[in-house]
FIDO-929199 format. One record per residue (C-alpha): residue number from 1; residue in three letters; chain; x, y, z. Coordinates in pm, 1 decimal, decimal comma. Example, Ala and Ser with C-alpha at 12.3 -4.5 7.8 and 13.67 -1.06 7.14 Angstrom:
residues 2
+-----+---------+--------+----------+----------+----------+
! num ! residuo ! cadena !        x !        y !        z !
+-----+---------+--------+----------+----------+----------+
!   1 !     Ala !      A !   1230,0 !   -450,0 !    780,0 !
!   2 !     Ser !      A !   1367,0 !   -106,0 !    714,0 !
+-----+---------+--------+----------+----------+----------+
***
This chain:
residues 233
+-----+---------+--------+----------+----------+----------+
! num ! residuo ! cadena !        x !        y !        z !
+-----+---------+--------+----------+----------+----------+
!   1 !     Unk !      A !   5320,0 !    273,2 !  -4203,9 !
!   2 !     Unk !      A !   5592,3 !    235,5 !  -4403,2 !
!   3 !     Unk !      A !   5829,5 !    495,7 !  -4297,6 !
!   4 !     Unk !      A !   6187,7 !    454,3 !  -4445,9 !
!   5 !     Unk !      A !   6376,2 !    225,4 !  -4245,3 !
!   6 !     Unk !      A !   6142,5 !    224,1 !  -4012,6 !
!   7 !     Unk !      A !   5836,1 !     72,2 !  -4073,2 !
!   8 !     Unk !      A !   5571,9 !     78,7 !  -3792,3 !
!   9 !     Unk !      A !   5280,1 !   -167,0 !  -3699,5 !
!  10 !     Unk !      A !   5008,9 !   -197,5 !  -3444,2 !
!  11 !     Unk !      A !   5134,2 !   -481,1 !  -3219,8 !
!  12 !     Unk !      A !   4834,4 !   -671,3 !  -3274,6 !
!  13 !     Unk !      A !   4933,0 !   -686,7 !  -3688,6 !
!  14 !     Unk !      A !   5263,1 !   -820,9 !  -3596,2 !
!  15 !     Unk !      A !   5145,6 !  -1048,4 !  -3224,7 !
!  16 !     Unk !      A !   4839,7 !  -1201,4 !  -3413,5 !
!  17 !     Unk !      A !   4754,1 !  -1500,3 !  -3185,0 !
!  18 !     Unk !      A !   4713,1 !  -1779,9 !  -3361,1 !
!  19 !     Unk !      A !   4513,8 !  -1972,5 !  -3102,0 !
!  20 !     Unk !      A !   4167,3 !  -1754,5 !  -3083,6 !
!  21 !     Unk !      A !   4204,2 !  -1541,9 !  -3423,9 !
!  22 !     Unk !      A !   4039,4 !  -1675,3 !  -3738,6 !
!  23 !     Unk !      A !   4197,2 !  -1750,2 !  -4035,0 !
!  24 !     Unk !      A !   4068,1 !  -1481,9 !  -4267,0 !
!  25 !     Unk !      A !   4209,7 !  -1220,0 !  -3967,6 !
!  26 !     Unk !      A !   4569,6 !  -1388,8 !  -3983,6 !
!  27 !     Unk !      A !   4587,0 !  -1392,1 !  -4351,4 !
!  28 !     Unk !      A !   4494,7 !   -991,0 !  -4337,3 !
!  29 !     Unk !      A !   4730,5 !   -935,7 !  -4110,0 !
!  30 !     Unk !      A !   5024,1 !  -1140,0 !  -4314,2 !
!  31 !     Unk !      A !   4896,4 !   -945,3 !  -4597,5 !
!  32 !     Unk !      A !   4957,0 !   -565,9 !  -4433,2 !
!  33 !     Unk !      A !   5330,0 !   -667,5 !  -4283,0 !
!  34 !     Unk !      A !   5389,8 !   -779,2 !  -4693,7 !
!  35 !     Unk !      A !   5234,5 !   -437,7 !  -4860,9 !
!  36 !     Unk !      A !   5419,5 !   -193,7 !  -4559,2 !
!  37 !     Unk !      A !   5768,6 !   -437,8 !  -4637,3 !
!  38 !     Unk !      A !   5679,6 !   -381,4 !  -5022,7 !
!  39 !     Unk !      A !   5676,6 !    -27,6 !  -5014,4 !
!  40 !     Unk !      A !   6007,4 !    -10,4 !  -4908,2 !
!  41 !     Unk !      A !   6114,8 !    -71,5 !  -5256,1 !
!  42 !     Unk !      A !   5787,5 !     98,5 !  -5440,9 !
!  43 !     Unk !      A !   5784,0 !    420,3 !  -5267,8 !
!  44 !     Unk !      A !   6055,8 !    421,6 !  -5071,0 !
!  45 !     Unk !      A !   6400,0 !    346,5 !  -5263,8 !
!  46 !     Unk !      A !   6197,7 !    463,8 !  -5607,3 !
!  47 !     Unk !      A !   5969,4 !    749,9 !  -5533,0 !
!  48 !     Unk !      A !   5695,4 !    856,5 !  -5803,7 !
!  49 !     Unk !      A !   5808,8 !   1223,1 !  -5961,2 !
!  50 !     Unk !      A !   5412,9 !   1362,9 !  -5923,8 !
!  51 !     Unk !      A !   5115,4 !   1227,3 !  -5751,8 !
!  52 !     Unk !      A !   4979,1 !   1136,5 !  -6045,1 !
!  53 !     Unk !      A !   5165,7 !    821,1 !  -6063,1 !
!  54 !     Unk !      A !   5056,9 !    691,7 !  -5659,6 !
!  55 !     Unk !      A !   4936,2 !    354,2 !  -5843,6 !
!  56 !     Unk !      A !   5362,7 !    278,4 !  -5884,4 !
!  57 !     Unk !      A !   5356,5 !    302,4 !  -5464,1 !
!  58 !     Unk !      A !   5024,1 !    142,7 !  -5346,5 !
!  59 !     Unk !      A !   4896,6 !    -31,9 !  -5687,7 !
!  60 !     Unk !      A !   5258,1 !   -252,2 !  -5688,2 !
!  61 !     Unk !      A !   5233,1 !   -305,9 !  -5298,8 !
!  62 !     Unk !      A !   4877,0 !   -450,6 !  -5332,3 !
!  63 !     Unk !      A !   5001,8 !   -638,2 !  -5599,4 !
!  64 !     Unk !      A !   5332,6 !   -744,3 !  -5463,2 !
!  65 !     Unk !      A !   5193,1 !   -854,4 !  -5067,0 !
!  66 !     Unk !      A !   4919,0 !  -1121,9 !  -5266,1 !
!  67 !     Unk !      A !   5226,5 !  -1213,9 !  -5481,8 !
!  68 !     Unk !      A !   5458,8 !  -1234,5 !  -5157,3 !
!  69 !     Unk !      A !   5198,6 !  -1469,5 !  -4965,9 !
!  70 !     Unk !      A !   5116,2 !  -1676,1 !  -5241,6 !
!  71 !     Unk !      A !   5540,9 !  -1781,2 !  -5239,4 !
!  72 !     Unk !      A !   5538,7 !  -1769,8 !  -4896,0 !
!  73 !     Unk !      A !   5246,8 !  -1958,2 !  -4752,6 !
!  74 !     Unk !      A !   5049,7 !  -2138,7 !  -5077,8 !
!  75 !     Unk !      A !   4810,6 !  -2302,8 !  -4865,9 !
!  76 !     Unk !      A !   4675,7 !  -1919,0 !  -4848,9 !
!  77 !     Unk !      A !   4538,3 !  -1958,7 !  -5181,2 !
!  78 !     Unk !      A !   4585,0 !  -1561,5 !  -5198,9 !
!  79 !     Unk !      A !   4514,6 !  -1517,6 !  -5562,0 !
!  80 !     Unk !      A !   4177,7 !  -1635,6 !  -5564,0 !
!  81 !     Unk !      A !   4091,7 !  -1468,2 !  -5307,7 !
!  82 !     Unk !      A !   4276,9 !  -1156,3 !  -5481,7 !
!  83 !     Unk !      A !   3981,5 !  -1253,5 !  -5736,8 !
!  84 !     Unk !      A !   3723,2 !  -1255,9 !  -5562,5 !
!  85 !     Unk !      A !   3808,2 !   -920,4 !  -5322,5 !
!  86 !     Unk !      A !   4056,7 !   -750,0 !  -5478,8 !
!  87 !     Unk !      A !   3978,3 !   -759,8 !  -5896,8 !
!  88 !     Unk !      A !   3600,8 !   -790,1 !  -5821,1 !
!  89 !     Unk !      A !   3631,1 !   -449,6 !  -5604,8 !
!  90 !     Unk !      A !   3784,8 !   -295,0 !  -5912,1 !
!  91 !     Unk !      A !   3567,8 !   -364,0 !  -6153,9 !
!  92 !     Unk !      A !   3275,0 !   -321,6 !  -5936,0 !
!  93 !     Unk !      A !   3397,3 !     58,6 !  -5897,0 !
!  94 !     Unk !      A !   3551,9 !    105,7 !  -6200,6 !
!  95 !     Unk !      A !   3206,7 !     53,3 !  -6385,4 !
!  96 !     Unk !      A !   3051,7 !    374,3 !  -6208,8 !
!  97 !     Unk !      A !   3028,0 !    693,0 !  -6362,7 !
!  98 !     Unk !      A !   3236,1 !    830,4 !  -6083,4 !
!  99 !     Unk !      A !   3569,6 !    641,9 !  -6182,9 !
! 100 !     Unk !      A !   3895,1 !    799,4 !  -6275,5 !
! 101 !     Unk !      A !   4167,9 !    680,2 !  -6495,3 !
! 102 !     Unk !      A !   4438,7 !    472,0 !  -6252,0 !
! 103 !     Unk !      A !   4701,2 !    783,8 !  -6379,2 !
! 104 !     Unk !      A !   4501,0 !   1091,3 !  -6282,4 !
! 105 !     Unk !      A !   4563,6 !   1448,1 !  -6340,5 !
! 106 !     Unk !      A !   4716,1 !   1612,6 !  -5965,7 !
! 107 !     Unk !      A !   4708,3 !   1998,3 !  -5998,1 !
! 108 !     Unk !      A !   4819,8 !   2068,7 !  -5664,3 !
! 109 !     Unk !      A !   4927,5 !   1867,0 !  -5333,2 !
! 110 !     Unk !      A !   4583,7 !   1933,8 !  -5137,3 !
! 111 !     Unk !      A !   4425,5 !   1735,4 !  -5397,7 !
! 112 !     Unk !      A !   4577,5 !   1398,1 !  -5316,3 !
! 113 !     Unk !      A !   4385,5 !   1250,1 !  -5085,7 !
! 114 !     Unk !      A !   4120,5 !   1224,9 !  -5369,4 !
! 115 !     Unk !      A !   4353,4 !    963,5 !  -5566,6 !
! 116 !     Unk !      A !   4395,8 !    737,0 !  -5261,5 !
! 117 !     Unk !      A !   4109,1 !    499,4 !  -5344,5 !
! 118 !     Unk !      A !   3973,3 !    211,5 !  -5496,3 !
! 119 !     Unk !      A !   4110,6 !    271,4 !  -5813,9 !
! 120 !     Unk !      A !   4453,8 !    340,5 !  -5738,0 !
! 121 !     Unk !      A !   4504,1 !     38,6 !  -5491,2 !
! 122 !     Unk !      A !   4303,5 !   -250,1 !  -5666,2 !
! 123 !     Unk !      A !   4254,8 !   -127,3 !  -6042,7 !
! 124 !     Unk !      A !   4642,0 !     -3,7 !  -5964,2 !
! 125 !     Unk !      A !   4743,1 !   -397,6 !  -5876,5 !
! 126 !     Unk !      A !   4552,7 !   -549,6 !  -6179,3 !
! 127 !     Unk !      A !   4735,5 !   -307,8 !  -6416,6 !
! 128 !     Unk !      A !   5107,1 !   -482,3 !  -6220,0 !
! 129 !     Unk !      A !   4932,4 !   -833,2 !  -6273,4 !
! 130 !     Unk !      A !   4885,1 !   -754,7 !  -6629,5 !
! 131 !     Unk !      A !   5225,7 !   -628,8 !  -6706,7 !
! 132 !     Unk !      A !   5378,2 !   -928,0 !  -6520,3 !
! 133 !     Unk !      A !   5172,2 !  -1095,8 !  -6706,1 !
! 134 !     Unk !      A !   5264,8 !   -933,9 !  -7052,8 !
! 135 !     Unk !      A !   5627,0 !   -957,5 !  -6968,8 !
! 136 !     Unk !      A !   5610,2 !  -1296,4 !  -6889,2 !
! 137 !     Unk !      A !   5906,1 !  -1421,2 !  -6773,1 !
! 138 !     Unk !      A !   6120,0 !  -1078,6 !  -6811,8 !
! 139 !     Unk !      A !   5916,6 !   -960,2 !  -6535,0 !
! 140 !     Unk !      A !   6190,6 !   -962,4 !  -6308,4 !
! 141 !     Unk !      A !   6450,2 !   -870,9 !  -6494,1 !
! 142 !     Unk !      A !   6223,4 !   -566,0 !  -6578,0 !
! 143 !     Unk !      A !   6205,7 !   -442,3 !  -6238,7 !
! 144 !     Unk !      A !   6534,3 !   -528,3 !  -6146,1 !
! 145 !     Unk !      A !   6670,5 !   -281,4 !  -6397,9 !
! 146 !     Unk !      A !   6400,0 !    -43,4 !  -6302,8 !
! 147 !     Unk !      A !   6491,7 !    -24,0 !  -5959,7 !
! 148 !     Unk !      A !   6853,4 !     -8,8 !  -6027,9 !
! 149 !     Unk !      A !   6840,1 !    290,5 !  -6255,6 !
! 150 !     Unk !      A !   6620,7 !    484,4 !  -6055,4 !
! 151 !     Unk !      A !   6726,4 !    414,5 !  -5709,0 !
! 152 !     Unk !      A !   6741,1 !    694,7 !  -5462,5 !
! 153 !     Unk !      A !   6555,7 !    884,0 !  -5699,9 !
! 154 !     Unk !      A !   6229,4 !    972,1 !  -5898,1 !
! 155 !     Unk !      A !   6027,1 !    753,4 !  -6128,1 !
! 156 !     Unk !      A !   5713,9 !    823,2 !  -6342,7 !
! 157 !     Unk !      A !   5502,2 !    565,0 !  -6520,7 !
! 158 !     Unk !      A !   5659,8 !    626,0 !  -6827,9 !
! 159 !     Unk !      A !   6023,4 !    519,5 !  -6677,9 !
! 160 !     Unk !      A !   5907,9 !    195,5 !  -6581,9 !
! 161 !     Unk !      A !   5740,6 !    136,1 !  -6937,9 !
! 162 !     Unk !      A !   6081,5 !    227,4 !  -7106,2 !
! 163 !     Unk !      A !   6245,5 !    -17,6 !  -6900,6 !
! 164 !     Unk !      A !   6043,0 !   -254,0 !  -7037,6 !
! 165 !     Unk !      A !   6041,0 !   -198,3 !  -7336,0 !
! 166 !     Unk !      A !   6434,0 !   -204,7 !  -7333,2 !
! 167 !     Unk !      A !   6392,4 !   -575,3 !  -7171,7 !
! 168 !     Unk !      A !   6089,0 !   -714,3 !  -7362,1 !
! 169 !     Unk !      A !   6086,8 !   -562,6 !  -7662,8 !
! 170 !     Unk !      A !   5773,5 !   -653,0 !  -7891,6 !
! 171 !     Unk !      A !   5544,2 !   -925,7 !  -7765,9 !
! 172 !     Unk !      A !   5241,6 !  -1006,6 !  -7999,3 !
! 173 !     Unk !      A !   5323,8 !   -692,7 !  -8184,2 !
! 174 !     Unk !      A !   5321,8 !   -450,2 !  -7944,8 !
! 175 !     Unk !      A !   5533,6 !   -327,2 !  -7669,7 !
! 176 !     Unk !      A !   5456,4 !   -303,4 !  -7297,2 !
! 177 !     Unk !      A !   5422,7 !     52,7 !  -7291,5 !
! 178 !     Unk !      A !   5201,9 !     41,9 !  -7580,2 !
! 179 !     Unk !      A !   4972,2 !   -259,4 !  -7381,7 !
! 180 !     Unk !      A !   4944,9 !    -73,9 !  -7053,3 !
! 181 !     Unk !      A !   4932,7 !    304,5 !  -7124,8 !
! 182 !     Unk !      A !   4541,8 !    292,0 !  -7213,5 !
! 183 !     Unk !      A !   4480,5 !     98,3 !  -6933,4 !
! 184 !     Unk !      A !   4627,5 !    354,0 !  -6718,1 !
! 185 !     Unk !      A !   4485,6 !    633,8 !  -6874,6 !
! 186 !     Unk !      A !   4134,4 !    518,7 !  -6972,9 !
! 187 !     Unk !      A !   3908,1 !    498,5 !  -6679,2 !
! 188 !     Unk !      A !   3652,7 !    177,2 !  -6671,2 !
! 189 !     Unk !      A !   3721,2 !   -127,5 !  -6889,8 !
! 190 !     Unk !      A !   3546,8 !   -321,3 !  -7175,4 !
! 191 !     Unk !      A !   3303,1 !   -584,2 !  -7194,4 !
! 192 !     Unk !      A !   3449,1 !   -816,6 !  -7487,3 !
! 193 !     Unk !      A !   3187,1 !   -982,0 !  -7710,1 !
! 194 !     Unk !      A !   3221,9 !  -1297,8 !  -7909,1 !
! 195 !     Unk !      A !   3040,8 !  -1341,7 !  -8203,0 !
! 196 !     Unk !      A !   3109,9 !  -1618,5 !  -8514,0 !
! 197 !     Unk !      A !   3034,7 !  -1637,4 !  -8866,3 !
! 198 !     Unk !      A !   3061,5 !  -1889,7 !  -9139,5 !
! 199 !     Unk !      A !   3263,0 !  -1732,0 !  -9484,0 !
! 200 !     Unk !      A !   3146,7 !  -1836,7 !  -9806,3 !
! 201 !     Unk !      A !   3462,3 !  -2129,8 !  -9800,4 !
! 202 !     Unk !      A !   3278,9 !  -2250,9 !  -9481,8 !
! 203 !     Unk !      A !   3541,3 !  -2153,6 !  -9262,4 !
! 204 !     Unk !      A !   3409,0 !  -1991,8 !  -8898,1 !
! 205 !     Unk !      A !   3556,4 !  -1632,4 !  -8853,1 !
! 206 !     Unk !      A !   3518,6 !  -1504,0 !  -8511,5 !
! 207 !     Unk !      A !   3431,6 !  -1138,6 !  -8450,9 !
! 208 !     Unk !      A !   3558,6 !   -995,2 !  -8117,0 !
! 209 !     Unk !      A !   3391,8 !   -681,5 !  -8001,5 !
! 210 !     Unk !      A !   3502,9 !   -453,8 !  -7735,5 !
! 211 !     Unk !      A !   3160,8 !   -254,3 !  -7565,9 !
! 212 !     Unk !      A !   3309,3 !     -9,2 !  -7315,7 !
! 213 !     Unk !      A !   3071,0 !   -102,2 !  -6954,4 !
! 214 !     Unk !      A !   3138,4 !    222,0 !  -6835,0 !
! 215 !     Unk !      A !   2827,1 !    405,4 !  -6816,7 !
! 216 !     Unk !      A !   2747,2 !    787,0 !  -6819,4 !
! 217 !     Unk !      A !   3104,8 !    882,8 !  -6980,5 !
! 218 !     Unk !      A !   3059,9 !   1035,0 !  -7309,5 !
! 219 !     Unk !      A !   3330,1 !    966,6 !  -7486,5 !
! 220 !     Unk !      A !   3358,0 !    611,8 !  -7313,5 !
! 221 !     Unk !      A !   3293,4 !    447,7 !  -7706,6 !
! 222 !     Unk !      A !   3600,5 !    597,9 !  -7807,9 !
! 223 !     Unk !      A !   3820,2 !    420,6 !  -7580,7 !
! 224 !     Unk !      A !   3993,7 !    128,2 !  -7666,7 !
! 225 !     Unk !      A !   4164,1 !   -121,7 !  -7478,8 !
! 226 !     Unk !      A !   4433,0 !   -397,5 !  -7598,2 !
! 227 !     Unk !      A !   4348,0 !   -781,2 !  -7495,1 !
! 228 !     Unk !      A !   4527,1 !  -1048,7 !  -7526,3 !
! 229 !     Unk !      A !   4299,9 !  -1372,5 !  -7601,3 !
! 230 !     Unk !      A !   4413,1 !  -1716,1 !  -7557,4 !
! 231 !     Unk !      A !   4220,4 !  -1976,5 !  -7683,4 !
! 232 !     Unk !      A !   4195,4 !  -2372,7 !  -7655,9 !
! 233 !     Unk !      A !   4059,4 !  -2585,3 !  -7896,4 !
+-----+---------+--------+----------+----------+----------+
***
């Protein structure tokens, strides 16, 4: 638990013996001691203003203890298993009719056990991976600044997307805030379609097509998502 200052484990988290415990329980275990350390910076030093923004506390710490490991001890391979658990557990409960958007609507403090789930953990971390990712190599620098300004203090999503924005500035016309913010505030995700056509010159123009895979949400065709494509020819 990651108490301020004091963080607390069960002894067998910290005393895992190495000798008779497999490798999938060590590796959980390095994991927990990296998102409880994690929080002492997400959560702890910067504190979300509202409820509504719990995916700054536990969606960064998932993030940050696979990001910690994989620096740490490589031989992990933590991000593919991040894949495989992790993203795939997102998506998997993301698609359901059920799902929330990862920056929900709190009314009132006896409704916040609803928001610690699925979403805001795991769908939480994959919105950090993609803003590290969008930032690219201003990542840092980004959070840096973030925690500086708004240590000992109160933060809302919208604080950390300034920030950004202040660092980055526009990548592939668009800022940060303006890549994440439906991602945070859409619930479920898009299934992106590929289609190609020849013009009358001969040149191939390829059609991409976003089809929302969120079922049982009626105004789930309305949403749209930004994606960044790479491609190699």
């Amino acid at each position: 638990m990651e108490n301020w200052g004091c963080i607390t484990f069960y002894d067998k988290v910290l005393l895992t013996p190495e000798t008779n415990s497999t490798n999938e329980l060590i590796q959980r275990n390095a994991r927990s001691v990296a998102h409880e350390v994690a929080h002492m910076w997400f959560g702890n030093l910067v504190t979300p203003k509202w409820w509504d923004d719990i995916w700054l506390n536990e969606g960064f710490a998932r993030f940050a203890e696979h990001h910690i490991l994989a620096e740490l001890r490589p031989e992990y391979r933590t991000w593919d298993k991040y894949d495989m658990q992790v993203f795939a557990m997102a998506i998997m409960v993301d698609s359901r009719p059920t799902t929330h958007a990862v920056q929900l609507e709190v009314p009132s403090a006896d409704k916040l056990m609803d928001i610690f789930d699925t979403i805001s953990y795991a769908k939480g971390s994959v919105c950090c991976r993609m803003l590290a990712s969008f930032t690219a190599d201003k990542f840092y620098e980004c959070l840096k600044q973030y925690m500086d300004k708004f240590k000992w203090s109160n933060a809302s999503s919208m604080d950390l997307l300034s920030v950004c924005d202040e660092v980055v500035g526009k990548r592939f016309s668009m800022l940060p805030s303006e890549f994440l913010t439906p991602w945070l505030k859409q619930p479920g995700f898009p299934r992106l379609e590929i289609s190609m056509e020849q013009a009358d010159d001969g040149q191939y123009i390829y059609k991409f097509t976003q089809v929302p895979v969120l079922k049982g949400v009626a105004d789930a065709q309305d949403f749209v998502w930004p994606i960044l494509v790479n491609s190699v020819s």
